[in-house]
MOPAC internal coordinates of N, CA, C and O (Angstrom, degrees):
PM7 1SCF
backbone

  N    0.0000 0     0.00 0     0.00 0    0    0    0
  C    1.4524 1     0.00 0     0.00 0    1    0    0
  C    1.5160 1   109.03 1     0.00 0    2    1    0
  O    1.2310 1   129.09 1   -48.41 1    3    2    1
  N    1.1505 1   100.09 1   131.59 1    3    2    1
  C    1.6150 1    96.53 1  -178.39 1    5    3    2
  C    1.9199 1   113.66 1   -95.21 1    6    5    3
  O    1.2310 1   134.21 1   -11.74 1    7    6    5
  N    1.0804 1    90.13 1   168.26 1    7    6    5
  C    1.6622 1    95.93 1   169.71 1    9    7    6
  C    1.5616 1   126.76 1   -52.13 1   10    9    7
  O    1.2310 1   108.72 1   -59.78 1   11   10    9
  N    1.0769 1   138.71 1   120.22 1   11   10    9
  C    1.6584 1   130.33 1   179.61 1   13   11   10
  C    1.4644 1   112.14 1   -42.71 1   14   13   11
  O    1.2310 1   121.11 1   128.07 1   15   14   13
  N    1.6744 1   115.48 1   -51.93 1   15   14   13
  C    1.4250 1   108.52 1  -177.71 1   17   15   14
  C    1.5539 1    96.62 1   -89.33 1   18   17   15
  O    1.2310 1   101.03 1  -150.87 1   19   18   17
  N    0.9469 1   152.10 1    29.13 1   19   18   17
  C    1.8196 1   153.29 1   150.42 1   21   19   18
  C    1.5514 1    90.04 1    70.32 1   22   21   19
  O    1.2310 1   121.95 1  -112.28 1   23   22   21
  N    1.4082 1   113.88 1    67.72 1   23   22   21
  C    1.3903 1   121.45 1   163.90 1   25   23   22
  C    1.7806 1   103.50 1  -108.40 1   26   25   23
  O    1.2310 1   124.78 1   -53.53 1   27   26   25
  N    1.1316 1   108.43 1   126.47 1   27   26   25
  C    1.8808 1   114.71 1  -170.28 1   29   27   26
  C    1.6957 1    89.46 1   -66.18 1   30   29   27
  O    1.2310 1   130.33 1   -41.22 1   31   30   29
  N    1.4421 1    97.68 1   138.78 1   31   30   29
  C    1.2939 1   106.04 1   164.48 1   33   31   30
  C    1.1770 1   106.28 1  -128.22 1   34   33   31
  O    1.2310 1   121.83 1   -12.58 1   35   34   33
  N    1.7143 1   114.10 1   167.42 1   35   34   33
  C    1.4878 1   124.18 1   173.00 1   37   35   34
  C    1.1079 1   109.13 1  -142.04 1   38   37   35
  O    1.2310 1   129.07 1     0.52 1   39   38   37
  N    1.6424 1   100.13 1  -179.48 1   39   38   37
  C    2.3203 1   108.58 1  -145.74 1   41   39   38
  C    1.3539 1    71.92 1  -178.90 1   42   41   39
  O    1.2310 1   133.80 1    -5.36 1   43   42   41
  N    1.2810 1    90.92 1   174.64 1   43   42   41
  C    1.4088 1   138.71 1  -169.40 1   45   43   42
  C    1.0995 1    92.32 1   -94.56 1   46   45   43
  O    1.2310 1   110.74 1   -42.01 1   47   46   45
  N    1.6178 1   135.02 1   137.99 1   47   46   45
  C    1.3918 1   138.98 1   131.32 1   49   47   46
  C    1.5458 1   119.82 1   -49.60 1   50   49   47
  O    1.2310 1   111.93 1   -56.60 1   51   50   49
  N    1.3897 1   132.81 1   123.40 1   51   50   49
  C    1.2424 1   125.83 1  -164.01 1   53   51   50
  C    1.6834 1   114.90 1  -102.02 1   54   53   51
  O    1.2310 1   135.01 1   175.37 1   55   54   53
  N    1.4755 1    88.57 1    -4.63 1   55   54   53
  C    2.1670 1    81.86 1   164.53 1   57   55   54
  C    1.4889 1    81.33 1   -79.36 1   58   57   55
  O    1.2310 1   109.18 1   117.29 1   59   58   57
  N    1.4713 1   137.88 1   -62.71 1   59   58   57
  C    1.5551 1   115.14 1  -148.42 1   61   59   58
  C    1.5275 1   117.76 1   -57.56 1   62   61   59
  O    1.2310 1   130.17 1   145.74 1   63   62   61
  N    1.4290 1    98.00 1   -34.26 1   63   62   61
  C    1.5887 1    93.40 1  -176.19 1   65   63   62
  C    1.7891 1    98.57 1   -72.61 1   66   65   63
  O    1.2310 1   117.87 1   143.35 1   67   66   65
  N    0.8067 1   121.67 1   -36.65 1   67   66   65
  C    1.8235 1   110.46 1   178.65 1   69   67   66
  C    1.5460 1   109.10 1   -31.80 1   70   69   67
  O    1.2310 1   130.01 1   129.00 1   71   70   69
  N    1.7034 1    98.31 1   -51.00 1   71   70   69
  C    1.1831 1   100.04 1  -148.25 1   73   71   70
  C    1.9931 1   113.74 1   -72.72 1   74   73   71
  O    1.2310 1   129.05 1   167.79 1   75   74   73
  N    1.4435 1   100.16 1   -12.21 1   75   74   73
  C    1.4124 1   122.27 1   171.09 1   77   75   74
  C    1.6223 1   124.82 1   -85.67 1   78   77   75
  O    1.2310 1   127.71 1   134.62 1   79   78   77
  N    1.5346 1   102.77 1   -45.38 1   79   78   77
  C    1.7622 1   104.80 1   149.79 1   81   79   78
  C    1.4789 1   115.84 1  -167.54 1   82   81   79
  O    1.2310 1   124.28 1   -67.84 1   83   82   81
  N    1.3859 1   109.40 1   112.16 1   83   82   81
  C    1.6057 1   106.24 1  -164.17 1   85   83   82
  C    1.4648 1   120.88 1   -83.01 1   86   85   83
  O    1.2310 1   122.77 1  -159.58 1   87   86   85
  N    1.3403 1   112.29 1    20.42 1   87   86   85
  C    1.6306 1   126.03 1   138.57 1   89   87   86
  C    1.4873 1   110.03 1   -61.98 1   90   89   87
  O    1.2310 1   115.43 1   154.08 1   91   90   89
  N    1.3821 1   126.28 1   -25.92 1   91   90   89
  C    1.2953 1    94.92 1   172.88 1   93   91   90
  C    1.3326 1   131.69 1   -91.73 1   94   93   91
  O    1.2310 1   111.76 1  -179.42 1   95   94   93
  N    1.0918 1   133.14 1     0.58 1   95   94   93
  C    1.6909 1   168.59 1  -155.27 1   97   95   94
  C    1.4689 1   114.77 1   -98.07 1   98   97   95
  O    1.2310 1   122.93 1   -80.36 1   99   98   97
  N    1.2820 1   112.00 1    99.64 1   99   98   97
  C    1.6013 1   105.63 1   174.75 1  101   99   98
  C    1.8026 1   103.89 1   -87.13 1  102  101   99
  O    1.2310 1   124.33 1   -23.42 1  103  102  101
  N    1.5542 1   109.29 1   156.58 1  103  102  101
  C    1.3840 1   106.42 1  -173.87 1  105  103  102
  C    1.7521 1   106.81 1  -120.92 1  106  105  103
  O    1.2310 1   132.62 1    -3.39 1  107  106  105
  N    1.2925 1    93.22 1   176.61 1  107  106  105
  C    1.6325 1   101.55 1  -172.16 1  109  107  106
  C    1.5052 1    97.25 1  -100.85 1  110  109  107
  O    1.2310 1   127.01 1     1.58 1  111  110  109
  N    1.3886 1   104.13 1  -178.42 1  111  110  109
  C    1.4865 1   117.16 1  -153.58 1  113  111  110
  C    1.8271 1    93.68 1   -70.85 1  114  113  111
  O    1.2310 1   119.93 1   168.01 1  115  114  113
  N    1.1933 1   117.74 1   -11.99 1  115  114  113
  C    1.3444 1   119.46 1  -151.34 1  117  115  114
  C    1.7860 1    97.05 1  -117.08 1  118  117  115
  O    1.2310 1   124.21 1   168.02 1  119  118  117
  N    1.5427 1   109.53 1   -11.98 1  119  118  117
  C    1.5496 1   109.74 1   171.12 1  121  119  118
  C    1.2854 1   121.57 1    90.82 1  122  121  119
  O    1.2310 1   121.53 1  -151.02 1  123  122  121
  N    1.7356 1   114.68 1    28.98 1  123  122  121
  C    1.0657 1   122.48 1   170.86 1  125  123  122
  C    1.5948 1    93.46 1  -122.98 1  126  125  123
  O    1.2310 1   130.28 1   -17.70 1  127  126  125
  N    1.9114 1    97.79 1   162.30 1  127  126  125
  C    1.2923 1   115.45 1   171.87 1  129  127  126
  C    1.7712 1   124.97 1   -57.80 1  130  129  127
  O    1.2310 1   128.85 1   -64.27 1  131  130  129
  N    1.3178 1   100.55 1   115.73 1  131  130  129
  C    1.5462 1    97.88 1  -170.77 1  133  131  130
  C    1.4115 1   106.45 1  -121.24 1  134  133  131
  O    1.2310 1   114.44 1   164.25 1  135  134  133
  N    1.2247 1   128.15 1   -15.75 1  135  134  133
  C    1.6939 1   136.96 1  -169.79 1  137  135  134
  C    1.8061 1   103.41 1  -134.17 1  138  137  135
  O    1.2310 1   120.99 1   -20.70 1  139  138  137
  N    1.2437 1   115.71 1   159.30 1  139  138  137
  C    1.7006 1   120.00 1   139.39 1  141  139  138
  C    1.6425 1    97.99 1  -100.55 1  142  141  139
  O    1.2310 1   127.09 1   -31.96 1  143  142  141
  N    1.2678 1   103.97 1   148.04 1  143  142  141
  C    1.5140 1   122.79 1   173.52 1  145  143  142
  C    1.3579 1    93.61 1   -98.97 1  146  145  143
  O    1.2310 1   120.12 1   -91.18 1  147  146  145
  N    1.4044 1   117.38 1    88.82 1  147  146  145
  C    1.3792 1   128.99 1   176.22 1  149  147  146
  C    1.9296 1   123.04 1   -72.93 1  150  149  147
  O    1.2310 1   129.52 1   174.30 1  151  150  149
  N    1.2533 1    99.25 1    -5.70 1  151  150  149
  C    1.6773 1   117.30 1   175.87 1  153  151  150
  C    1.8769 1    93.19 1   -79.94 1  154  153  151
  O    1.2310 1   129.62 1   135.84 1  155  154  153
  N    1.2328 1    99.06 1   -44.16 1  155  154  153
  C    1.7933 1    98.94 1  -177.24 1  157  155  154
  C    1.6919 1   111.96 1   -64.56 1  158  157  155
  O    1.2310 1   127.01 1   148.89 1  159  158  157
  N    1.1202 1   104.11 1   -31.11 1  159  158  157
  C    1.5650 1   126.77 1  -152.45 1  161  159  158
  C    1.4972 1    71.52 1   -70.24 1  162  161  159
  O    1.2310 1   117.91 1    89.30 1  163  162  161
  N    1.2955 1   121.59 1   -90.70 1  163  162  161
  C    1.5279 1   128.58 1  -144.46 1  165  163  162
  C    1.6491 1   114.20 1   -47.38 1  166  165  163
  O    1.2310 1   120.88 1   145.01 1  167  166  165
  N    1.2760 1   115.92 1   -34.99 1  167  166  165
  C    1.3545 1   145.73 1   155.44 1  169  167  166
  C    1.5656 1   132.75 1   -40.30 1  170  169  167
  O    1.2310 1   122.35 1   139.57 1  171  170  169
  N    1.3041 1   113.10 1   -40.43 1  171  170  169
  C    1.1700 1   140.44 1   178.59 1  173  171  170
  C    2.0641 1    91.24 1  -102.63 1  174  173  171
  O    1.2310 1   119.97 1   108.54 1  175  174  173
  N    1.3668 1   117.66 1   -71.46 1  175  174  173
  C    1.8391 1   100.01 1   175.79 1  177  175  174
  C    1.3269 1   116.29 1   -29.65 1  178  177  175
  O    1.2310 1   122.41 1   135.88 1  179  178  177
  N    1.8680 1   112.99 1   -44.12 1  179  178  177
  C    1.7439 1   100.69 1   179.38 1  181  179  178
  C    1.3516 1   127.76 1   -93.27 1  182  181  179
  O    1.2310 1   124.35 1  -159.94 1  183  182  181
  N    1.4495 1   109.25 1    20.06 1  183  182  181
  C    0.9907 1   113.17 1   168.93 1  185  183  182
  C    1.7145 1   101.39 1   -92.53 1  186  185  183
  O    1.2310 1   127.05 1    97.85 1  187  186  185
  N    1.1315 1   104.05 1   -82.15 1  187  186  185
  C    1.5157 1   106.18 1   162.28 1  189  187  186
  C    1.5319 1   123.27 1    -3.71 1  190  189  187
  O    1.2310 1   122.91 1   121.87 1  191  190  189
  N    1.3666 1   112.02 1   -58.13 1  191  190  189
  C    1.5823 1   131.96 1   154.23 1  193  191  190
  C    1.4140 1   106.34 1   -30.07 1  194  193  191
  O    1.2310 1   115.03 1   128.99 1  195  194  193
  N    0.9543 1   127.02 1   -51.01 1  195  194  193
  C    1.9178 1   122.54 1  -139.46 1  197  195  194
  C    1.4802 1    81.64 1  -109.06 1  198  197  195
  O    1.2310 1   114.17 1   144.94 1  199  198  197
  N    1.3056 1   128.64 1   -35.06 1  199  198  197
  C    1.6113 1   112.31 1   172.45 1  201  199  198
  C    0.9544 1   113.60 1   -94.78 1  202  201  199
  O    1.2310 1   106.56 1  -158.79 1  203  202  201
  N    1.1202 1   142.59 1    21.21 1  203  202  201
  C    1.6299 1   140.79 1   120.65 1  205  203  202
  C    1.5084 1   113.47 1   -74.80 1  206  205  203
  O    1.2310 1   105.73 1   139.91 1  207  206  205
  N    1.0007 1   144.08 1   -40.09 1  207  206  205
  C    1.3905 1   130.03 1  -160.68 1  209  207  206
  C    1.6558 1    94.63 1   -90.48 1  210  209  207
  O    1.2310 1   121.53 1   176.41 1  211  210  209
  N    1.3481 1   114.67 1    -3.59 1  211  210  209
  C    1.6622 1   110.90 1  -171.56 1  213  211  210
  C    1.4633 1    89.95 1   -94.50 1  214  213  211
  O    1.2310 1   115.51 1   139.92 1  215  214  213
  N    1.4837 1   126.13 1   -40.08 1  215  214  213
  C    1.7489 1   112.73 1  -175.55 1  217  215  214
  C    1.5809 1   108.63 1   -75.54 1  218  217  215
  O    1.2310 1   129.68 1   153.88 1  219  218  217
  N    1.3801 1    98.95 1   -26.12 1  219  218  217
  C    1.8550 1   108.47 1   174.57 1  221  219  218
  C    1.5345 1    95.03 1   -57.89 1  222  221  219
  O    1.2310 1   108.25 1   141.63 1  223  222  221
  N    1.0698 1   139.56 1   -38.37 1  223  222  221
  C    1.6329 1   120.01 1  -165.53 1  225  223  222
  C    1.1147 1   101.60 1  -110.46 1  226  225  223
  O    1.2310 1   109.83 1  -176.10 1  227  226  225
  N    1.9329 1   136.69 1     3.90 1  227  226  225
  C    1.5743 1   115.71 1   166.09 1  229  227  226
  C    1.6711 1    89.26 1   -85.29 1  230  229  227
  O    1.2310 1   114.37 1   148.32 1  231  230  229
  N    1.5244 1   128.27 1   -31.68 1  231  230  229
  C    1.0599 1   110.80 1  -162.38 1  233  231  230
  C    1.7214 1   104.80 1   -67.20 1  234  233  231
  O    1.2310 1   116.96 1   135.34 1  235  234  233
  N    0.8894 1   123.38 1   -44.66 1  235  234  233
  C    1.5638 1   137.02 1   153.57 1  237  235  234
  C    1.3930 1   112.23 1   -13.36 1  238  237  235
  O    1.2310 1   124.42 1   123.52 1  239  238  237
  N    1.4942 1   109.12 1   -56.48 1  239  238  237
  C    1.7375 1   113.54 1  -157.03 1  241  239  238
  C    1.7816 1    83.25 1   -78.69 1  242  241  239
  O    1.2310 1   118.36 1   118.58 1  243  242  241
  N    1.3928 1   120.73 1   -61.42 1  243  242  241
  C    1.6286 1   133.33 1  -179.12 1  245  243  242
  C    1.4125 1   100.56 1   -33.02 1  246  245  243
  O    1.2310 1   113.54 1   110.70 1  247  246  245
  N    1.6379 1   129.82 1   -69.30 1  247  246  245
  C    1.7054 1   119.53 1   167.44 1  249  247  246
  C    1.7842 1   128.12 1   -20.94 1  250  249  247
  O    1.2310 1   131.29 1   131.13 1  251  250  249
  N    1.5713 1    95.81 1   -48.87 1  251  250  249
  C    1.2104 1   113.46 1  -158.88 1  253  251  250
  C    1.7818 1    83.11 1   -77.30 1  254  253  251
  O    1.2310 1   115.46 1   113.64 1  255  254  253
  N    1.1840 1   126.23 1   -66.36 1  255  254  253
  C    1.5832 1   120.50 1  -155.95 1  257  255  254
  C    1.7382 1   108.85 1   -61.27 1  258  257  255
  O    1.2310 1   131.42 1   139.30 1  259  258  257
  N    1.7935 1    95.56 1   -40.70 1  259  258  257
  C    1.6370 1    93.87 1   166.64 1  261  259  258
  C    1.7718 1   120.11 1   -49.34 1  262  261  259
  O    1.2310 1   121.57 1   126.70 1  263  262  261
  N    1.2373 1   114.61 1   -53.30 1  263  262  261
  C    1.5822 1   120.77 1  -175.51 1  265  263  262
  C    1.5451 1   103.98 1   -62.30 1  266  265  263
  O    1.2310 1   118.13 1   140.16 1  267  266  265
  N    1.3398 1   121.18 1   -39.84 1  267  266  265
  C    1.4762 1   125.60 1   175.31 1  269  267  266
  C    1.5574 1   121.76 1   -52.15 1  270  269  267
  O    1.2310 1   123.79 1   146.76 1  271  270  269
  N    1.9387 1   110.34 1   -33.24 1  271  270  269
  C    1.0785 1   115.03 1  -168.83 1  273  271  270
  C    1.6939 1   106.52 1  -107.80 1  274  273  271
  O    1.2310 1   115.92 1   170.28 1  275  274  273
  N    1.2729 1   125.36 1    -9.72 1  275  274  273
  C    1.6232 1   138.48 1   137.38 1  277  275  274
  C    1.3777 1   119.75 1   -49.91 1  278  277  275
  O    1.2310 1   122.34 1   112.47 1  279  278  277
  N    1.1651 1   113.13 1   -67.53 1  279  278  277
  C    1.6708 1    83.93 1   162.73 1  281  279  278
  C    1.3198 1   136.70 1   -70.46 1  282  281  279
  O    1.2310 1   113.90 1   151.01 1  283  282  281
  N    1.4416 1   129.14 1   -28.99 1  283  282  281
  C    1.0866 1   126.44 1   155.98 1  285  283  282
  C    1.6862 1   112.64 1   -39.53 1  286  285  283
  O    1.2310 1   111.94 1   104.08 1  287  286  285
  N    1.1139 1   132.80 1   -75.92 1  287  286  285
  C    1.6693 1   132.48 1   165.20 1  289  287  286
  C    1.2194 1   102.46 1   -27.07 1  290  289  287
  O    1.2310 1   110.59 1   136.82 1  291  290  289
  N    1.3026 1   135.29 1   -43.18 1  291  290  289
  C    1.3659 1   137.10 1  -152.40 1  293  291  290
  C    1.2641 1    96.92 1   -76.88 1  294  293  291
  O    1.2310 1   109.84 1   109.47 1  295  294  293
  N    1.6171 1   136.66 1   -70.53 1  295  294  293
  C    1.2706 1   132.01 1   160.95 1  297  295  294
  C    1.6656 1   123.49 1   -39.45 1  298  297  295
  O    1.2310 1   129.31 1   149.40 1  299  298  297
  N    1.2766 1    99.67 1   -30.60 1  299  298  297
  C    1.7023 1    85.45 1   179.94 1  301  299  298
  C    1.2425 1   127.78 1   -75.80 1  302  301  299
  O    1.2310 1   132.85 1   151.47 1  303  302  301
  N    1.5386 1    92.78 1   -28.53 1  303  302  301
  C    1.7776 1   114.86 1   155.95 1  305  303  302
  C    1.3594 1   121.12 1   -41.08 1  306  305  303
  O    1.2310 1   122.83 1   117.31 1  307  306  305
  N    1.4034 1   112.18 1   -62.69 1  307  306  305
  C    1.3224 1   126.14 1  -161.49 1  309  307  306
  C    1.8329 1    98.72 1   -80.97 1  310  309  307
  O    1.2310 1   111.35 1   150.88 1  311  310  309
  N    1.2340 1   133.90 1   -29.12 1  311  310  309
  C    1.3159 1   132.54 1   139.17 1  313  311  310
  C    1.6332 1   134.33 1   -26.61 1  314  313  311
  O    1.2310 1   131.22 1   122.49 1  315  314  313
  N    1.1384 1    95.94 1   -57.51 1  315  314  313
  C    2.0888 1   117.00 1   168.70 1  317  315  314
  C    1.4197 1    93.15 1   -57.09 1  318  317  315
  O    1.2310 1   128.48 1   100.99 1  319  318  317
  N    1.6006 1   101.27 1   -79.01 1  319  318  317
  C    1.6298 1    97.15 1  -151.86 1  321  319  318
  C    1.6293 1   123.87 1   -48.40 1  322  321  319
  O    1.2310 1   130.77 1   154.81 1  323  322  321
  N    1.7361 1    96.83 1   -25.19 1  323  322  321
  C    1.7019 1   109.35 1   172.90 1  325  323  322
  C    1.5287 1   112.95 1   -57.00 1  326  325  323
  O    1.2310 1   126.97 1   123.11 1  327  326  325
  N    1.5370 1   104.20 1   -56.89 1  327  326  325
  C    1.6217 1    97.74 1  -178.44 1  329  327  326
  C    1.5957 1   114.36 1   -76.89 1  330  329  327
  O    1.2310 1   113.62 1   177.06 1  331  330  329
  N    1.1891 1   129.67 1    -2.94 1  331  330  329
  C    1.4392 1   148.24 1   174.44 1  333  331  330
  C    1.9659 1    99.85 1   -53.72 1  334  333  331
  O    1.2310 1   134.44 1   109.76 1  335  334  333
  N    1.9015 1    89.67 1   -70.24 1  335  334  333
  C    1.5930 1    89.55 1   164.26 1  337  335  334
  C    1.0808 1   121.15 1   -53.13 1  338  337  335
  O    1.2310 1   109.27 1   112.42 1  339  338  337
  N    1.6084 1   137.71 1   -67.58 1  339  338  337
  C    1.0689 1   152.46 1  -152.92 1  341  339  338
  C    2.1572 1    90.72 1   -29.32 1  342  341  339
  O    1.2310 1   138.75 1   114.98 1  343  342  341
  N    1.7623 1    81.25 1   -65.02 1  343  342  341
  C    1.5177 1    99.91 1  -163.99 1  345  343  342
  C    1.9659 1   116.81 1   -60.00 1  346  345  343
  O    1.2310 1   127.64 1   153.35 1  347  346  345
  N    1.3343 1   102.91 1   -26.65 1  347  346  345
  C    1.7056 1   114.41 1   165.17 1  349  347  346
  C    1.6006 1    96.22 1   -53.60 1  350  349  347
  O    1.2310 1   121.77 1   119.05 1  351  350  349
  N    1.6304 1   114.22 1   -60.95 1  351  350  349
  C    1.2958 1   100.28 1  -142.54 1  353  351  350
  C    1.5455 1   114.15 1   -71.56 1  354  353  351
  O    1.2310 1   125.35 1   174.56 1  355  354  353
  N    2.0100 1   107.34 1    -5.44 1  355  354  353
  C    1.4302 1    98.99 1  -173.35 1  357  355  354
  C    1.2233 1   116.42 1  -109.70 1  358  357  355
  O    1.2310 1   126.35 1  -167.42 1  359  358  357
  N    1.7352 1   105.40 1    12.58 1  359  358  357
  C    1.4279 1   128.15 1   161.56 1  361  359  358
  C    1.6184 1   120.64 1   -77.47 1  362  361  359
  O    1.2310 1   130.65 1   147.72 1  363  362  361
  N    1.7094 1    97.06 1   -32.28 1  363  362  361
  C    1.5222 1   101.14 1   166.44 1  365  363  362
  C    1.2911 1   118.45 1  -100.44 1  366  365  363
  O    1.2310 1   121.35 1  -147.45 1  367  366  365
  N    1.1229 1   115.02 1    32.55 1  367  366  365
  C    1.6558 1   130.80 1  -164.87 1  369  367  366
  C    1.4104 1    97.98 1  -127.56 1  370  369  367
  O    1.2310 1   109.09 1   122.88 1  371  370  369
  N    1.4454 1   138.04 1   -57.12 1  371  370  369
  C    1.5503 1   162.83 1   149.97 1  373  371  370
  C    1.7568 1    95.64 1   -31.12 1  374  373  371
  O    1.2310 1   120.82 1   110.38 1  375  374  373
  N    1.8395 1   116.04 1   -69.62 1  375  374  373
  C    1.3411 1   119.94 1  -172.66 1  377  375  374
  C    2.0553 1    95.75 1   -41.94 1  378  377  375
  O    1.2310 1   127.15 1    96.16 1  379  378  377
  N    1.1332 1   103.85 1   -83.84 1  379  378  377
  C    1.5314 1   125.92 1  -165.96 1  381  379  378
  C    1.5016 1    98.22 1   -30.06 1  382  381  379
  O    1.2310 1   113.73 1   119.67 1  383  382  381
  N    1.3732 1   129.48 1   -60.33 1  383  382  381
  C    1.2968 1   111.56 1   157.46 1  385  383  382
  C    1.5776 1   150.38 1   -22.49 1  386  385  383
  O    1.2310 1   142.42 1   118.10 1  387  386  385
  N    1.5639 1    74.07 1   -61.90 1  387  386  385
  C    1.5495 1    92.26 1   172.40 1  389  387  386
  C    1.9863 1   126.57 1   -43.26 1  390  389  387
  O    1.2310 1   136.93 1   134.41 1  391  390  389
  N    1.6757 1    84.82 1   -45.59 1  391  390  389
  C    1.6621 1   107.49 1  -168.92 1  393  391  390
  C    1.6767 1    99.72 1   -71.41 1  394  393  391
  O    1.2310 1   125.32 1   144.86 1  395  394  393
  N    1.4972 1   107.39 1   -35.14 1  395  394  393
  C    1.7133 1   102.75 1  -170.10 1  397  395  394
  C    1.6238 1    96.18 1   -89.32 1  398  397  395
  O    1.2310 1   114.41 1  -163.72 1  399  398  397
  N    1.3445 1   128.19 1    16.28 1  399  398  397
  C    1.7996 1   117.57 1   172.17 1  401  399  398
  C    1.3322 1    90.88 1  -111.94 1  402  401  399
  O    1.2310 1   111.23 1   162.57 1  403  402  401
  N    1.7734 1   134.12 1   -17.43 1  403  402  401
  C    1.1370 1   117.48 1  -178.73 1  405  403  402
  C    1.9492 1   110.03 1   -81.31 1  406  405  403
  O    1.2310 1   133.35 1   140.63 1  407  406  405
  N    0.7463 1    91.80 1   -39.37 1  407  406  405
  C    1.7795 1   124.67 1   165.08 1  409  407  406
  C    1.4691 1   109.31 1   -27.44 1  410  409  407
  O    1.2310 1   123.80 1   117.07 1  411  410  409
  N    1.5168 1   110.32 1   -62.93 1  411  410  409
  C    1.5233 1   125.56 1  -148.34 1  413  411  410
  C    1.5574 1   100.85 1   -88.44 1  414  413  411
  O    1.2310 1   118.56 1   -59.10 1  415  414  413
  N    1.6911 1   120.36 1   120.90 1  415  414  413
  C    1.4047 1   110.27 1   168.36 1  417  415  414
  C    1.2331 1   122.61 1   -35.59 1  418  417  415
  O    1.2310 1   129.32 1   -31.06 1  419  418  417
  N    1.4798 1    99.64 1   148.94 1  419  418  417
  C    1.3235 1    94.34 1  -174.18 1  421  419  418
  C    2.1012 1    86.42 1  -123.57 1  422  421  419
  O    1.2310 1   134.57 1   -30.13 1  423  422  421
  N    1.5975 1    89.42 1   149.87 1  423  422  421
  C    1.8066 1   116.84 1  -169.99 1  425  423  422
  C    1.6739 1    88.73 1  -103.33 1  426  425  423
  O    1.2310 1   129.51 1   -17.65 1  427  426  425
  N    1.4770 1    99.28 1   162.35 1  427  426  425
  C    1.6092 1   112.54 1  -165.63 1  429  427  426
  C    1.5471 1    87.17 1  -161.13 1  430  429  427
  O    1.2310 1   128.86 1   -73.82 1  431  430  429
  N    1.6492 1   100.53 1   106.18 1  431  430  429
  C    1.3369 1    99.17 1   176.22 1  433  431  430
  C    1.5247 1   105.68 1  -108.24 1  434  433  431
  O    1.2310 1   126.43 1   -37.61 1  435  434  433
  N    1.7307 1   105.24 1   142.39 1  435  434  433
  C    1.5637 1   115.68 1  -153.82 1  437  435  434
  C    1.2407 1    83.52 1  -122.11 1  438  437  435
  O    1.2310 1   123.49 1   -50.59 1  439  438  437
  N    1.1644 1   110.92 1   129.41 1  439  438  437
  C    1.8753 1   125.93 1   179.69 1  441  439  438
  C    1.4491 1   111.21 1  -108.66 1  442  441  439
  O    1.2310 1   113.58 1  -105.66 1  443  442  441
  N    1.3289 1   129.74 1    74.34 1  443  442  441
  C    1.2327 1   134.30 1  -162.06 1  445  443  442
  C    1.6838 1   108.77 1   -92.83 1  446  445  443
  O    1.2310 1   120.10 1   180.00 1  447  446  445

């Protein structure tokens, strides 16, 4: 049936929607798909709706604890790598020593 003022309308094809859930599908006298039960349709979209917007906000909460536990690493990181240097520089501090005692005459006292 078309529109009175011949404005195109659109629907659901009702074999396809059968084939997705045939609760939504009214049938003909003979037991094939002849309607979408579009009262179900809207009903079933907000359901659909609310279990998406419910994994949309664990994935949300999961972002938030991931970014929470990145910076945490992030500082603990930046903690290591500080004493990492610290510990280079008194390894090349210890080395440099080392080279100027190999360096330095060495005395040999003879107790005769």
């Amino acid at each position: 049936e078309l529109d009175p003022k011949g404005i195109p309308q659109f629907g659901l094809v009702a074999e396809q929607v059968e084939k997705v859930n045939p609760d939504l599908v009214a049938r003909d006298d003979q037991g094939k798909p002849y309607t979408v039960r579009y009262e179900a349709v809207n009903a079933m979209l907000l359901n659909e709706f609310l279990k998406e917007h419910r994994k949309v906000e664990e994935q949300n909460r999961k972002i938030r604890e991931q970014e929470a536990t990145i910076t945490r690493l992030d500082k603990g990181m930046k903690t290591v790598v500080a004493r990492l240097e610290e510990l280079a520089a008194q390894i090349q501090k210890v080395s440099a020593q080392l080279e100027v005692s190999k360096l330095a005459p060495k005395t040999v006292l003879n107790n005769q």
